[in-house]
N, C-alpha and C positions, 0 to 999 in steps of 0.2 A: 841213436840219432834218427829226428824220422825224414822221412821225403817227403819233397812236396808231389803233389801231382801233374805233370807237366802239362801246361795250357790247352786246350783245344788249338788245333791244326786245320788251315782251309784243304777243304776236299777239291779243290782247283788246284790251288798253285804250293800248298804245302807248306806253307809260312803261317807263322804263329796269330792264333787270332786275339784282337784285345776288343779287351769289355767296352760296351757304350748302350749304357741304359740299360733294358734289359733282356740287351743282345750280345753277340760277341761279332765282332766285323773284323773284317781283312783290307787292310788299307791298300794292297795289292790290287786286286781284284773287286773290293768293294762292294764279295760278297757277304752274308749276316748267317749265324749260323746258332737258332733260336730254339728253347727248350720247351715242348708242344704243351704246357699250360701255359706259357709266357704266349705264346701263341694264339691259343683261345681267348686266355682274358684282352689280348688286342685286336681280332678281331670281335669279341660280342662289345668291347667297346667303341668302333666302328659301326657297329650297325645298328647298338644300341639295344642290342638283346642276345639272350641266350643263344649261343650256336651249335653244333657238332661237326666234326670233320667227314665227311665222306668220301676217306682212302679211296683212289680208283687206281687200279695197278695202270703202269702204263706198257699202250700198246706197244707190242715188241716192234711192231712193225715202221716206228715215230726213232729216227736218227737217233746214236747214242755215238760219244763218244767211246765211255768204258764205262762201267762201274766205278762209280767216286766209293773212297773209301769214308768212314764218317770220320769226325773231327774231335771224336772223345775217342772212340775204339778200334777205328783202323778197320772193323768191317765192311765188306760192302754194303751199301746203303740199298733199299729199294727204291725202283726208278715209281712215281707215281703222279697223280694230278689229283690237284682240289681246287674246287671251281676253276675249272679248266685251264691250269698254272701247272705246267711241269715243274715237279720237283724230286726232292732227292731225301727220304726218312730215312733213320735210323728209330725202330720205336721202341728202343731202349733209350737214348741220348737225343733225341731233335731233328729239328728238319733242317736243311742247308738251303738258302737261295743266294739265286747268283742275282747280280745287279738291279735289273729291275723286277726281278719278280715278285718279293713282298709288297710293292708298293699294286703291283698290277692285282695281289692276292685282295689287298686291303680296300682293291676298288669294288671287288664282288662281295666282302663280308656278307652283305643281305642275302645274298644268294644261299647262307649258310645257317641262314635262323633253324631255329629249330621248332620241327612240325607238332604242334600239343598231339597231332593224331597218332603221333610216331607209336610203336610200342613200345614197352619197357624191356624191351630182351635182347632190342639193337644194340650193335658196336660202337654207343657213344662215349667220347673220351672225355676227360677232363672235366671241370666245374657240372656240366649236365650231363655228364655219366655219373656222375655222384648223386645229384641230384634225383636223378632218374632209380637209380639204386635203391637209396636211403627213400622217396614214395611208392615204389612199387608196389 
């Protein structure tokens, strides 16, 4: 007999997330808790070009409730910002936002293009880390 694998879990209020589109959302909270190439392809569609994320840990010293635990593994997530949007990774399983913050993310996308000057040895993820890889 096999198992299924029990749904993603909101890292707020711990209630089960259902899929919508191609995110998973918490009708609770109305947080969205998105898988970091589902991520990139919606912001470089946003802004209309290639992007990269540039993880910035966040400062210890910016309120925290607790450590959210993530919503596929139960670890703690890293507290972080991208274009200057606190959030919450896991960068094995996605990123978790609460209510309005994807949409506040998706207003900066441009802020996220990616620099042709950049090197090819940065920490880019997704679609243009591959890219970047596969011309180096």
């Amino acid at each position: 007999m096999t198992s299924m694998a029990s749904p993603p879990t909101c890292p707020s209020c711990r209630t089960a997330l259902a899929t919508a589109g191609r995110t998973e959302r918490c009708a609770a909270c109305d947080g969205a808790w998105i898988h970091e190439e589902v991520l990139v392809g919606m912001l470089q569609q946003t802004a209309s070009a290639l992007v990269f994320l540039p993880w910035q840990p966040r400062d210890a010293a910016e309120p925290r409730e607790r450590d959210r635990p993530c919503a596929v593994c139960a670890r703690p997530m890293q507290s972080v910002s991208l274009a200057h949007v606190a959030l919450d990774r896991c960068p094995d399983h996605g990123v978790w936002f609460d209510a309005s913050e994807l949409a506040a993310l998706l207003k900066h996308a441009k802020e996220l293009k990616a620099d042709p000057t950049r090197r090819s040895d940065d920490k880019r993820t997704g679609l243009l880390g591959a890219l970047a890889r596969l011309f180096a």
